[in-house]
MIMI-500201 format. One record per residue: residue number from 1; chain; residue in three letters; y, z, x of N, C-alpha, C in turn. Coordinates in nm, 4 decimals. Atoms other than C-alpha are relative to their C-alpha. Layout:
<recs>
rec n->NUM | chain->A | res->ala | nv->Y | nw->Z | nu->X | cav->Y | caw->Z | cau->X | cv->Y | cw->Z | cu->X
...
</recs>
This chain:
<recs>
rec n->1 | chain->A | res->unk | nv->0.0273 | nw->0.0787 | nu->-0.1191 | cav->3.7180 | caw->11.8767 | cau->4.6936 | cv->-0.0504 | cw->0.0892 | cu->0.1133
rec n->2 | chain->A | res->unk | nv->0.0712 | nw->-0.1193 | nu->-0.0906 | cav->3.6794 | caw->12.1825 | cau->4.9249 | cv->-0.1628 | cw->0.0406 | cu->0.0022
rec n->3 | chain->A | res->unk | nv->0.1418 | nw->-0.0559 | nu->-0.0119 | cav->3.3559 | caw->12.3084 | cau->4.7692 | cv->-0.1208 | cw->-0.1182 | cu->-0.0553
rec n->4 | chain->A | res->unk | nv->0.1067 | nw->0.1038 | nu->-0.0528 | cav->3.1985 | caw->11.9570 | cau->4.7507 | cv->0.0044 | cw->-0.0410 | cu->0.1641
rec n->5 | chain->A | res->unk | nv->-0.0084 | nw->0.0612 | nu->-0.1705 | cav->3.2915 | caw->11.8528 | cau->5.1200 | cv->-0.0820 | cw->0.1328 | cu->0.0858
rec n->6 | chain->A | res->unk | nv->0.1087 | nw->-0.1176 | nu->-0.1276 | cav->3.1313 | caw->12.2122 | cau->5.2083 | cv->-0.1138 | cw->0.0015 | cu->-0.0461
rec n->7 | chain->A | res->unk | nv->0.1328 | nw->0.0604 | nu->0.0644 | cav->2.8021 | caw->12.1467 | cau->4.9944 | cv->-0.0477 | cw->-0.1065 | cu->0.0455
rec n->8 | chain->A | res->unk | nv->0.0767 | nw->0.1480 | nu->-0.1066 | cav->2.7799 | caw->11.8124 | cau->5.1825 | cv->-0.0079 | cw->0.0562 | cu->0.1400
rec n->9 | chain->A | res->unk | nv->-0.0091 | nw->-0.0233 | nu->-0.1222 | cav->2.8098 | caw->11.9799 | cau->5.5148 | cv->-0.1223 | cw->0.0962 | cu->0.0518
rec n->10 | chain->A | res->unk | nv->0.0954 | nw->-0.1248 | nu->0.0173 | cav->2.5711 | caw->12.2565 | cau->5.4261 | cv->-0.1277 | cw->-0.0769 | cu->-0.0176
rec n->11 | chain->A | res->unk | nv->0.0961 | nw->0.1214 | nu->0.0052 | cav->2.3358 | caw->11.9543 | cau->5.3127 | cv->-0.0304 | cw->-0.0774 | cu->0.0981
rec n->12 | chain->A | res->unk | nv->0.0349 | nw->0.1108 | nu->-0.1107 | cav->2.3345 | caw->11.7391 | cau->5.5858 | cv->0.0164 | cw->-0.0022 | cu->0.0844
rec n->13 | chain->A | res->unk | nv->0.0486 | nw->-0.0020 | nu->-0.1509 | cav->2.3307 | caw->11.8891 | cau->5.8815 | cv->-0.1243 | cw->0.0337 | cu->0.0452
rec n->14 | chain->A | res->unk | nv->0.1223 | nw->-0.0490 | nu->-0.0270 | cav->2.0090 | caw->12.0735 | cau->5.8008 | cv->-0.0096 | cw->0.1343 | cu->0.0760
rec n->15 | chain->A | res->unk | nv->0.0524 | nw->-0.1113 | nu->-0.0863 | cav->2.0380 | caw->12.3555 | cau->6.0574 | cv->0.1067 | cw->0.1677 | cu->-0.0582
rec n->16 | chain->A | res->unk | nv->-0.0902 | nw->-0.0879 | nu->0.0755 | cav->2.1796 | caw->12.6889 | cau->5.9862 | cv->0.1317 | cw->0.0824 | cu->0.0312
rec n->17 | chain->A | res->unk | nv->-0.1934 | nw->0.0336 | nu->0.0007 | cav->2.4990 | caw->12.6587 | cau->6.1499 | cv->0.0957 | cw->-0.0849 | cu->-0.0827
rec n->18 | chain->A | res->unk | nv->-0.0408 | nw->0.1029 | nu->0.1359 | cav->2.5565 | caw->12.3698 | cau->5.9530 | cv->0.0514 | cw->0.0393 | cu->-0.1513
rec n->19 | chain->A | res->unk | nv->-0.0221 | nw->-0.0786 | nu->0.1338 | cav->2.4971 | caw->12.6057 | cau->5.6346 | cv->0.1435 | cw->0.1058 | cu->0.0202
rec n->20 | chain->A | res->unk | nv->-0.1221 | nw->-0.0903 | nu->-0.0371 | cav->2.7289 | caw->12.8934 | cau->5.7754 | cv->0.1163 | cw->-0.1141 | cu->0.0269
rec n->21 | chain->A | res->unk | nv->-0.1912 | nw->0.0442 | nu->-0.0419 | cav->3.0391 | caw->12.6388 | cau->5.8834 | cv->0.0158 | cw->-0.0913 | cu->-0.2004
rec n->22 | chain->A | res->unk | nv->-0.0247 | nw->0.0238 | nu->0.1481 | cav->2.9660 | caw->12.4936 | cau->5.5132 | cv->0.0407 | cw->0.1091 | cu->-0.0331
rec n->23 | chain->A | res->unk | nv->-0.0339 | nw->-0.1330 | nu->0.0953 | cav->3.0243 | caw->12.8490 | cau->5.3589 | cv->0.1393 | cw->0.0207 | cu->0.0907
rec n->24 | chain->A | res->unk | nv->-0.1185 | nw->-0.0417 | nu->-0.0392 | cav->3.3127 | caw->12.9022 | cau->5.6001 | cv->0.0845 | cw->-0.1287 | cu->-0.0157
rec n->25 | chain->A | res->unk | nv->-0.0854 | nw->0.0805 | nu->0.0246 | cav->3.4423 | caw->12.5576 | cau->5.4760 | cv->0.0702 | cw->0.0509 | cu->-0.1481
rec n->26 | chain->A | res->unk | nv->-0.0258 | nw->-0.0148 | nu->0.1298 | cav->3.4407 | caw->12.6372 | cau->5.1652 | cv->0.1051 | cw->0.1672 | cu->-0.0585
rec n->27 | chain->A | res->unk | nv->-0.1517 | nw->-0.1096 | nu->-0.0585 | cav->3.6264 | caw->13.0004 | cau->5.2230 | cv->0.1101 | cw->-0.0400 | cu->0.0122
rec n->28 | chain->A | res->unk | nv->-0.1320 | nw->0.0670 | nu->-0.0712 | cav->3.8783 | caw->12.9084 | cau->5.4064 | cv->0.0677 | cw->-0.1229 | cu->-0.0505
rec n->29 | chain->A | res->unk | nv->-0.0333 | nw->0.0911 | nu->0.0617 | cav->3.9099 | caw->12.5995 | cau->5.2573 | cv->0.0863 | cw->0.0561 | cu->-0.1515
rec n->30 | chain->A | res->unk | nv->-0.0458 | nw->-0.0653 | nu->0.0910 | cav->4.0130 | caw->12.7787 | cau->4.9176 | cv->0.0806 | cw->0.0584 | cu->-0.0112
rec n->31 | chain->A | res->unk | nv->-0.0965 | nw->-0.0474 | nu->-0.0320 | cav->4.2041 | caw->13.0197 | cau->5.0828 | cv->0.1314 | cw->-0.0555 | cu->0.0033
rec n->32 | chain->A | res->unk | nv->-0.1390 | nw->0.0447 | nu->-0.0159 | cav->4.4447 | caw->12.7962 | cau->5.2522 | cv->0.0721 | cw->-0.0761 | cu->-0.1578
rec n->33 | chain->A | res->unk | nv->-0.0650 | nw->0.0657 | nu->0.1311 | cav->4.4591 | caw->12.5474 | cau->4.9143 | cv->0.0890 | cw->0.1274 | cu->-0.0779
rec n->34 | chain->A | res->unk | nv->-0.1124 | nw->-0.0950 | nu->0.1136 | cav->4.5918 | caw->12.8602 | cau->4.7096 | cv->0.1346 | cw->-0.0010 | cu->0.0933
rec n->35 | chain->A | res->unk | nv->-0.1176 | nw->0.0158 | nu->-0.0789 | cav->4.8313 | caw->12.8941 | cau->5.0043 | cv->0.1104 | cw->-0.0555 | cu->-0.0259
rec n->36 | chain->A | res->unk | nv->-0.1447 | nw->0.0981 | nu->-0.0211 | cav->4.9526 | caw->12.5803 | cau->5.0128 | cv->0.0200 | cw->-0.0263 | cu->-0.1305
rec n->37 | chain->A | res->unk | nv->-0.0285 | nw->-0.0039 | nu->0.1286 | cav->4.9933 | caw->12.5802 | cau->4.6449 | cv->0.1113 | cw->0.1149 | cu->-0.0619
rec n->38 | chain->A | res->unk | nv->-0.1074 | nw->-0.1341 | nu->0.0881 | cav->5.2171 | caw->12.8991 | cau->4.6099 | cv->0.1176 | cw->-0.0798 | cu->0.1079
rec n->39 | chain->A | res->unk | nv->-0.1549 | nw->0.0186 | nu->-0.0495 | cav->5.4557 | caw->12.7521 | cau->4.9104 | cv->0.0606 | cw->-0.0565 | cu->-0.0783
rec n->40 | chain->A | res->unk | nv->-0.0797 | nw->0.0662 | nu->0.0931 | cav->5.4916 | caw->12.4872 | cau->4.6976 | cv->0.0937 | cw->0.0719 | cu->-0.1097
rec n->41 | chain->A | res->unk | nv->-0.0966 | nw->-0.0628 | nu->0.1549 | cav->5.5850 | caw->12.6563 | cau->4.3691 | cv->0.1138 | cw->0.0871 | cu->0.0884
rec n->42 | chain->A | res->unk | nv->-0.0910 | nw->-0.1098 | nu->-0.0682 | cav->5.7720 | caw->12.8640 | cau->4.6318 | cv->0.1471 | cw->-0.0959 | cu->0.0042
rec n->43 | chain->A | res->unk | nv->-0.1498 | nw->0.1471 | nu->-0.0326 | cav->6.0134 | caw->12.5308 | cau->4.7400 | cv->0.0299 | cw->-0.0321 | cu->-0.1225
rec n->44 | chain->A | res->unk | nv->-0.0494 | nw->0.0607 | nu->0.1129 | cav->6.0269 | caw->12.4165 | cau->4.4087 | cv->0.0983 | cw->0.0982 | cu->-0.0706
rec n->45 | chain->A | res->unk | nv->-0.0985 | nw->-0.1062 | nu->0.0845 | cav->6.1677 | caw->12.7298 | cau->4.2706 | cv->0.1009 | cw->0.0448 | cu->0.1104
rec n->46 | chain->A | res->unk | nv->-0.1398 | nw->-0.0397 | nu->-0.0299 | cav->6.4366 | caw->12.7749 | cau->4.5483 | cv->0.0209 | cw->-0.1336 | cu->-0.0255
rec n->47 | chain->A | res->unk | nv->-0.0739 | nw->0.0687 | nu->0.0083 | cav->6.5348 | caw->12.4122 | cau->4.4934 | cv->0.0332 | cw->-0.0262 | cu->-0.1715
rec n->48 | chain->A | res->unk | nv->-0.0619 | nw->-0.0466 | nu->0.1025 | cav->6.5612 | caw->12.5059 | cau->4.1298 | cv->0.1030 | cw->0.0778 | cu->-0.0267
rec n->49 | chain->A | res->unk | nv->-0.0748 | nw->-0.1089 | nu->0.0022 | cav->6.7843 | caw->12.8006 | cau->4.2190 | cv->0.1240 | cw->-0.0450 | cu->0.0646
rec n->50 | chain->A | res->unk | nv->-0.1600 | nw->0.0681 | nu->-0.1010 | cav->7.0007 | caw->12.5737 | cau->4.4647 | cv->0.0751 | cw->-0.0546 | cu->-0.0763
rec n->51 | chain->A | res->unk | nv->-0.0614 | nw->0.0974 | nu->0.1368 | cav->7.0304 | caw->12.3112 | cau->4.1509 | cv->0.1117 | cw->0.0841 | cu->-0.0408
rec n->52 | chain->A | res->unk | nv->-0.0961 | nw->-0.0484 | nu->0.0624 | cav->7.1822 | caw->12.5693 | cau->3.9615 | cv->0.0891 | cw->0.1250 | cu->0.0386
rec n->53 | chain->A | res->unk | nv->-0.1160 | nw->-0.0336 | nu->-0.0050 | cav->7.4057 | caw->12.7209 | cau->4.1860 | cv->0.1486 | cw->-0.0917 | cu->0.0634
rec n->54 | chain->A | res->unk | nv->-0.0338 | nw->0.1471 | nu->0.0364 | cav->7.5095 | caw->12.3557 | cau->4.2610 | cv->0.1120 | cw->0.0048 | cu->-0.0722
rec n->55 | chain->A | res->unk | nv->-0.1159 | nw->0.0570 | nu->0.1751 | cav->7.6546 | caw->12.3073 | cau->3.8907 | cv->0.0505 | cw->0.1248 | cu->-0.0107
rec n->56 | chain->A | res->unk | nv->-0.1022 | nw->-0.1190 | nu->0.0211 | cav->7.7923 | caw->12.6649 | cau->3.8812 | cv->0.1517 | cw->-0.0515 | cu->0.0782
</recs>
């Protein structure tokens, strides 16, 4: 979704700011997704670790 929404942005503004904030969508955009993809696995695995000191 990132590096179509920055391919449309890069497309249809025409000018070549337009192109540059496409390429810096698409950066950044990527960046943060991995981000917010490790907090996750991050929360999930302490509320795996809480579970089982929970049932201990």
């Amino acid at each position: 979704m990132v590096v179509i929404s920055g391919l449309g942005l890069m497309i249809s503004g025409g000018t070549f700011s337009s192109f540059i904030g496409g390429l810096v969508t698409i950066v950044l955009g990527a960046a943060f997704t991995r981000i917010w993809c490790e907090i996750l696995i991050v929360i999930f695995k302490i509320h795996e670790n809480i579970r089982k000191v929970a049932d201990k």
